[in-house]
Every structure is written in structure tokens, then in C-alpha cells.
N, C-alpha and C positions, 0 to 999 in steps of 0.2 A: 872322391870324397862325397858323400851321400849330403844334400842339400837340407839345411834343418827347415827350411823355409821361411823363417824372420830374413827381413829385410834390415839391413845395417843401418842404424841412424846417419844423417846426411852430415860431415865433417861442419865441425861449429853449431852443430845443433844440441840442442837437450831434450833429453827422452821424454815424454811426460811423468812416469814416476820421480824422475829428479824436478821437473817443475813441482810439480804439487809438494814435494819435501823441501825447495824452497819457497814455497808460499808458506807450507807451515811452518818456517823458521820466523821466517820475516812476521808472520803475526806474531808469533812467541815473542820476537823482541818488540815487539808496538805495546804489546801488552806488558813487559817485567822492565824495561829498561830501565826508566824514569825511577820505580821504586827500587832496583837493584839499585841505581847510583845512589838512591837515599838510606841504602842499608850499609852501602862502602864507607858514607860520609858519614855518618855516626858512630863508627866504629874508628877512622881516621884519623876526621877532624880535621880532613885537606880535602878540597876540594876537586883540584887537580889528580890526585894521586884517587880519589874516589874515580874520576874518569875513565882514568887510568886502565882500572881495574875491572870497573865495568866492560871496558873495548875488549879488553887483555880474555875475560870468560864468556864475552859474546866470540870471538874469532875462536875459542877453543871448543863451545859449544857446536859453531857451524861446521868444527873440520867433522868432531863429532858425531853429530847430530842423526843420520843413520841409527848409531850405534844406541844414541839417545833413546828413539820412537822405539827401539826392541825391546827396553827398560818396560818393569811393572808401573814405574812413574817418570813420566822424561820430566813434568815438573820436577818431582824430588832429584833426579840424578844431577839436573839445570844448575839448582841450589848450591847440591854438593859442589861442583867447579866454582861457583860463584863464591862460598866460605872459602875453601881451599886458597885461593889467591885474596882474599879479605887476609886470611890467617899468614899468607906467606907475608904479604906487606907486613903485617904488625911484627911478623917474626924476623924478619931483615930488619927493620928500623927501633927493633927491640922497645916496642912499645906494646901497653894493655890496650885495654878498650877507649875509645875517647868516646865512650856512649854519653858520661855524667856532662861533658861541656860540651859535645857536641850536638846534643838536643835543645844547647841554647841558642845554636849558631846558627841551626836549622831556622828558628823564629825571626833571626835576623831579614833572613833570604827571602821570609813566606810575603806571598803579596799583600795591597790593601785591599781592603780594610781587615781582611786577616792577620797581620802581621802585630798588627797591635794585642790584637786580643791575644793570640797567640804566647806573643812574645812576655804578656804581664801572668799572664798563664807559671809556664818555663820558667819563665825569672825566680818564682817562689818556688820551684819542687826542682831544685838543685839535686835534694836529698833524694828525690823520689828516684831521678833516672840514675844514682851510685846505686842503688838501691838493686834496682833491677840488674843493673851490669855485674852485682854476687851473685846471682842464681845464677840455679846451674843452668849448663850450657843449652838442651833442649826447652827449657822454660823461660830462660833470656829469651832465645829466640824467637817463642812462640808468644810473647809479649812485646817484642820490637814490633815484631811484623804485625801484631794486630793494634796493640797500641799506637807505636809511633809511627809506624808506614802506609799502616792504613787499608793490608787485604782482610779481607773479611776471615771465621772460621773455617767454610770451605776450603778457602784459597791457601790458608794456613797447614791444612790438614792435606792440600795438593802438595803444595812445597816441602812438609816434613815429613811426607811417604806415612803418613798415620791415617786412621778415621775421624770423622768429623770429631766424634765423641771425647775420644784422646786427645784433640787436640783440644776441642772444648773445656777437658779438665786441664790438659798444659796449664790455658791462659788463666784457668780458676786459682788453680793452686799457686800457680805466679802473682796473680792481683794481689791474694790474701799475705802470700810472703811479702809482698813489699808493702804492704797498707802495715803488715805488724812491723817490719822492719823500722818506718818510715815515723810512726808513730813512737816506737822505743825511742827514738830519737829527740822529736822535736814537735811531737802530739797532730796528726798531721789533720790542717785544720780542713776542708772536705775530701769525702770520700774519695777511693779513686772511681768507683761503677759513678757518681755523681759530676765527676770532672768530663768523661764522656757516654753519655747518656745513650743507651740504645747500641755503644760499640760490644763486638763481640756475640750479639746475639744472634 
């Protein structure tokens, strides 16, 4: 048999191409974990079960994850696992969204002196997060995440495998559906671009 000339990695060792692809896992979750669990919990409304689910699409990302980096966007394909078991929970436990009570439970949790501001925030725009949970499904989401989770447009625009720009109008046309929604309603007394100043931009 003709010799290829690689030398066989030493048994219990890791090649360095599988190092370096787990080093970029391991930033990947440093970086989304925290706000993945804060996208599970608002859609739950369990804290636990947001855990859960977060462990449950990081272990499926890492068997993955190869497969992931060969993706146009391993952001966006990350996502897609991350909904997928968001969606399975709510579909076993035959439940909607807990986005409208869940963004109040979030304020509960926020530290101080955050929590207060927060929380007298939330307390009045009940309406506002029902509000948001009727858009459709891509404009929900591009408003959770920049609204309430807190990535920026870029990051928004990583996650939904779109361009900045798209994703920029997502979150536009989302604001304005829920500022008219929210106002048919119950006249909603300030803005939403005035409740966070400078978000989205």
C-alpha cells in the first residue's frame, strides 16, 4: 500500500481543525446563550423549560455544528434549531406564545436598579407585547430580538439570514403595526422609538 504521508493523529488526541471548530462553538454559545434563554422565556413563560431548551439546541447545534459553518449563515441555520424546539415545546404543551405575560416576568428577574424602571415600564404596555405576539411570524421575531432581547440590527439581520436593510424595514414595519395596533386600542400614551431611544439604529 502506497504511503499517503500524513501521520495519524496520536489516539485521544484532537486534530487542530476540530480544535479550532471547537473554539468556535464555544464562542458561538458565550455569545447567544444568555439571549437564546431570553427568547425561550418569553415565548414559555417557564423558566425551566426555557433551559431546557436552550441545553436541548446548544447539544444539537454542537453534534451539528460542522455541518452548520458549511451554511450561507451558521448564525441563521443556529436560529432555525433554536425556533424549531421553542416551537416543539409550545406544540407538546399545546400552548401560544407567553410573549404578552412574559415580558412582565422578564422585569421581575431584571436586576437593580433596573428592575424597577423596567418593571413600571412593562407593567403599562401589557397591550403593547399582545400586540406584537399578532405580527406575523418574521416581524415578531425581528422585533423580540431587537426590542426585547436586545441584538442589535446587524445581529438581527445575522440571525434571520436577511440584509441589514430588510431587516431594518422588518423592525420598521413591526414598530409601526404595533404603535397602530396599540393605539386602536387604548391611545398609547408614548411612543414606541421614544420608550427606547437610539434602539434599532
Amino acid at each position: 500500500m502506497r504511503d499517503s504521508g500524513r501521520t495519524p493523529a496520536p489516539a485521544g488526541t484532537t486534530r487542530p481543525s476540530e480544535r479550532r471548530m471547537e473554539i468556535a462553538f464555544t464562542a458561538f454559545r458565550e455569545l447567544h446563550e444568555h439571549r437564546w434563554g431570553a427568547y425561550a422565556y418569553v415565548h414559555t413563560g417557564d423558566a425551566e423549560a426555557a433551559a431546557h431548551i436552550t441545553e436541548a439546541a446548544f447539544d444539537r447545534l454542537c453534534a451539528q455544528w460542522p455541518h452548520a459553518l458549511r451554511q450561507p449563515s451558521a448564525d441563521s441555520y443556529a436560529w432555525s434549531l433554536l425556533k424549531e424546539h421553542v416551537a416543539g415545546w409550545l406544540a407538546r404543551h399545546r400552548r401560544g406564545t407567553a410573549l404578552p405575560t412574559a415580558a412582565l416576568l422578564c422585569a421581575a428577574h431584571a436586576p437593580e436598579p433596573e428592575r424597577g424602571r423596567r418593571f413600571r415600564l412593562l407593567e403599562s404596555r401589557m397591550a403593547l407585547y399582545a400586540a406584537i405576539a399578532r405580527l406575523p411570524e418574521r416581524q415578531c421575531d425581528a422585533l423580540v430580538l431587537n426590542l426585547v432581547i436586545g441584538y442589535t440590527v446587524a445581529q438581527v439581520a445575522d440571525l434571520l439570514g436577511v440584509e441589514r436593510a430588510a431587516a431594518r424595514s422588518l423592525i420598521g414595519h413591526a414598530k409601526r403595526k404595533v404603535v397602530a395596533a396599540v393605539s386602536a386600542v387604548s391611545a398609547l400614551e408614548v411612543p414606541l422609538e421614544a420608550q427606547h431611544p437610539g434602539r434599532g439604529k
